[in-house]
N, C-alpha and C positions, 0 to 999 in steps of 0.2 A: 190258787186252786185251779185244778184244771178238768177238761169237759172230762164226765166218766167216761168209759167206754162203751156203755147200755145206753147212753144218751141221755142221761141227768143232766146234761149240762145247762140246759137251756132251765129244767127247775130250779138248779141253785142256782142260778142268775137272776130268774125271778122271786126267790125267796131275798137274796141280796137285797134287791132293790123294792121289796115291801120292808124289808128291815131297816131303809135307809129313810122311808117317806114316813116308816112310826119316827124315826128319832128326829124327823122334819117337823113335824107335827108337835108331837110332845114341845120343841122348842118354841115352835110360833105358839101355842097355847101360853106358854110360861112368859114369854113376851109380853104378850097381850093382858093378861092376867095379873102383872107386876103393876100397873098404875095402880089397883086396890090397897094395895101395901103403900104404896107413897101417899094417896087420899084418907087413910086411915092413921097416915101420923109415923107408921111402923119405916122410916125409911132402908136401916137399915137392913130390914128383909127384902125388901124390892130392889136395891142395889146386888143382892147378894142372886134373887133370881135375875135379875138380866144378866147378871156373870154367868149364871149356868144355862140361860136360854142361850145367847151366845156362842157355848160353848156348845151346846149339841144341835143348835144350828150350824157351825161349821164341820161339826161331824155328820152329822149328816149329808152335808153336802159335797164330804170327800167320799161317802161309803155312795150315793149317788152318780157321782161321776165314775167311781172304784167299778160300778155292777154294770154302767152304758160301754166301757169300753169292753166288756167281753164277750 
């Protein structure tokens, strides 16, 4: 994407990177969260959210770095 030429630019870059700190979040949540699954017996649900906190922790941290470099 590139800056408009009315000067949005600077907004989608900041909407970027609040869409980047929700899928941050979301993941550390799901992290954090997954021991209740392994303490309750259910492992293989808590194996299956640390694959997807994982996963939208490094997405988030490529959409992160993706919105500082513009």
């Amino acid at each position: 994407m590139t800056a408009a030429p009315g000067g949005h630019g600077g907004r989608a870059a900041g909407r970027e990177r609040l869409v980047a700190l929700l899928v941050l979040g979301i993941g550390v949540v799901l992290l954090l969260t997954s021991v209740t699954w392994f303490s309750s017996g259910r492992s293989g649900v808590g194996i299956g959210q640390l694959v997807l906190a994982g996963g939208l922790l490094g997405a988030g941290a490529v959409l992160l770095r993706r919105s500082r470099r513009r």
